[in-house]
N, C-alpha and C positions, 0 to 999 in steps of 0.2 A: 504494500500500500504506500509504503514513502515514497519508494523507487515513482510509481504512477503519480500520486502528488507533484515530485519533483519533475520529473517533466513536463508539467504544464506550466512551473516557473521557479525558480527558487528563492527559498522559504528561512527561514529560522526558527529553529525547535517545535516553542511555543505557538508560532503561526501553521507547520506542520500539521501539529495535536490537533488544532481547531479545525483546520480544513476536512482532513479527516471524520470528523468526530460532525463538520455541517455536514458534508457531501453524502453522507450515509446517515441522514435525519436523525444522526443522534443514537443510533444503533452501534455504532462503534465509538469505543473511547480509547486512546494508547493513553496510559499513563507516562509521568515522565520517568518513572523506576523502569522503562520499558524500553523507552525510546532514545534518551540518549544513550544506553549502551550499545544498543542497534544503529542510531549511528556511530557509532565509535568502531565499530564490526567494519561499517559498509566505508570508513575512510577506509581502515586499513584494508579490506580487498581491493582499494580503488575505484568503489561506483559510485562514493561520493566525494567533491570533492567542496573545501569549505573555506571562507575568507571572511576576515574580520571585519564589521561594518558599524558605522553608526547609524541607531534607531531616529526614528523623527524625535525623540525625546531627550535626542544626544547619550545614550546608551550603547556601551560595544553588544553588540551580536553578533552570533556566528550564524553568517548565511550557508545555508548547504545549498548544491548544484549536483545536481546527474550526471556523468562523465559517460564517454564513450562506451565503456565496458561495463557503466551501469546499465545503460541502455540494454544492450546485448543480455545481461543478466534480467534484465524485467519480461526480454520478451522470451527468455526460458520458464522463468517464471509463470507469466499468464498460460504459456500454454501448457505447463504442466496441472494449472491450477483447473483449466476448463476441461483436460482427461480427467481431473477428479470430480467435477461437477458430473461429466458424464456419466461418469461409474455410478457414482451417488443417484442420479435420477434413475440409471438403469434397475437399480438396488429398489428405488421406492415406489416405482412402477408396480399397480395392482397386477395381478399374476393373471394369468386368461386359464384358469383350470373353471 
């Protein structure tokens, strides 16, 4: 879900959580006990990559961005994600006995 967030622009932590947490009506929350070690994971694989910025509040923030190799890793990702949706629908599909 970060990886997808961040491609649509990049973010900082806290703006991250919330996107997340709109875009799925509030059905999904990442905590931050969750998410900043996740990304701390995805710097060190390289699929994010991050730079130190000032908030409109004059605040450091660490903006995260999607890298080349994050990309490549998001779209192994979805598609392994939608073989499992598959399976999973095939699984709860009423049976024709």
């Amino acid at each position: 879900m970060v990886l997808q967030i961040l491609r649509r622009k990049p973010m900082h932590g806290y703006a991250l959580a919330q996107s997340i947490k709109l875009t799925s009506s509030e059905l999904l929350q990442v905590e931050e006990g969750s998410l900043y070690p996740a990304l701390q994971r995805m710097l060190k694989e390289g699929w994010v990559a991050a730079e130190w910025e000032l908030s409109a509040r004059n605040r450091r923030i660490r903006v995260y961005r999607i890298t080349a190799a994050g990309r490549k890793r998001l779209q192994r990702e979805v598609s392994s994600f939608e073989r499992m949706l598959e399976g999973i629908a095939r699984v709860m599909r009423p049976s024709e006995s």
